[in-house]
C-alpha positions as CSV (number, residue, x, y, z in Angstrom):
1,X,0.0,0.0,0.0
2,X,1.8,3.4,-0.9
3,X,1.4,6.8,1.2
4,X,-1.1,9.2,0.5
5,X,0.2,12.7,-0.1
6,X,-1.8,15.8,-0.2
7,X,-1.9,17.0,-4.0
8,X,1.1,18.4,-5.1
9,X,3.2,18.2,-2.2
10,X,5.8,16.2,-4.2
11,X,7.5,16.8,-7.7
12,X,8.0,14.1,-10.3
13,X,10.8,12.3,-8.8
14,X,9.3,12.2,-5.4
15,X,11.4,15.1,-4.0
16,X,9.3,17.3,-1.1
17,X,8.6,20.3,-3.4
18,X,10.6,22.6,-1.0
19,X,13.4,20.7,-1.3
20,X,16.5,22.7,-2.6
21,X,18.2,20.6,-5.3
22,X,22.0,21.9,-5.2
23,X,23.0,22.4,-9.2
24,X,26.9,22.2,-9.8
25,X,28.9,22.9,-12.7
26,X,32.4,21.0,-13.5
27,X,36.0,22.0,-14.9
28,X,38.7,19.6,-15.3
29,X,42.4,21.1,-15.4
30,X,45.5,20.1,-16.3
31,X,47.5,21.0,-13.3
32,X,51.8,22.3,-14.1
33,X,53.7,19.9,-12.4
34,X,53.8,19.8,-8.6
35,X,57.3,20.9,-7.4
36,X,58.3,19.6,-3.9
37,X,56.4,20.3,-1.1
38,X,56.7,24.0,0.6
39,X,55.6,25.9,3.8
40,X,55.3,29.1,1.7
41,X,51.6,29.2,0.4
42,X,51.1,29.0,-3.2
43,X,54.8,28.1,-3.3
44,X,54.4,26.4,-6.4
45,X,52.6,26.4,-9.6
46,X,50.0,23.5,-9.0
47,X,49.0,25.5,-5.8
48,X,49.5,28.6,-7.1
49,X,46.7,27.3,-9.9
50,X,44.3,25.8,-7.8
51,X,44.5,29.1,-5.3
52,X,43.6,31.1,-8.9
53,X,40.3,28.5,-9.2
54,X,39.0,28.6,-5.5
55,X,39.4,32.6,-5.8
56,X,36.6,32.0,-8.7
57,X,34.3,30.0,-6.6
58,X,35.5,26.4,-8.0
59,X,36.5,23.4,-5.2
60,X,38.7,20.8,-5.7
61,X,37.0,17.4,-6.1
62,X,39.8,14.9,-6.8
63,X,42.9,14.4,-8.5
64,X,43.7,11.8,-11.5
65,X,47.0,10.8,-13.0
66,X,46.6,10.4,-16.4
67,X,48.8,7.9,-18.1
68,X,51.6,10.1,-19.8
69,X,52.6,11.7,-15.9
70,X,50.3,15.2,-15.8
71,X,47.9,15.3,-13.0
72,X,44.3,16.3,-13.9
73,X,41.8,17.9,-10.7
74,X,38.2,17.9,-11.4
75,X,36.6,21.3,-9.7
76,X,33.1,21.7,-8.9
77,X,30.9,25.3,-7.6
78,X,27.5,26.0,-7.4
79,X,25.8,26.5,-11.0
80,X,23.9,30.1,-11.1
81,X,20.7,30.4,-12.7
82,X,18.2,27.3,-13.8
């Protein structure tokens, strides 16, 4: 026996319709090679990069090595508009 809702209280995919549905939008980049480790912040290009992305709003997700050596990072941030 299913629930009974009152009319319209749930969309299509059975989501409460209040429910905020959090919409993302994706970048992959290529990162520059990672130099040795530093205490200096953004002390080397990979950081320096991903430091230039979080100042635009993206997050860091996860990193990939690809098979020729380079290091990809998918970033995700919250998609504006519909």
């Amino acid at each position: 026996m299913s629930a009974s809702f009152p009319r319209g209280a749930l969309d299509g995919s059975g989501r409460d319709v209040g429910e905020t549905v959090a919409r993302w939008e994706y970048l992959i980049v290529v990162m520059p090679p990672f130099g040795p480790p530093t205490r200096t912040p953004g002390g080397s290009d990979a950081v320096h990069t991903l430091n230039e992305e979080g100042a635009l709003g993206w997050e860091a997700v996860t990193m990939m090595e690809l098979a020729d050596g380079r290091i990809t990072t998918l970033l995700k941030r919250p998609r504006l508009g519909p």
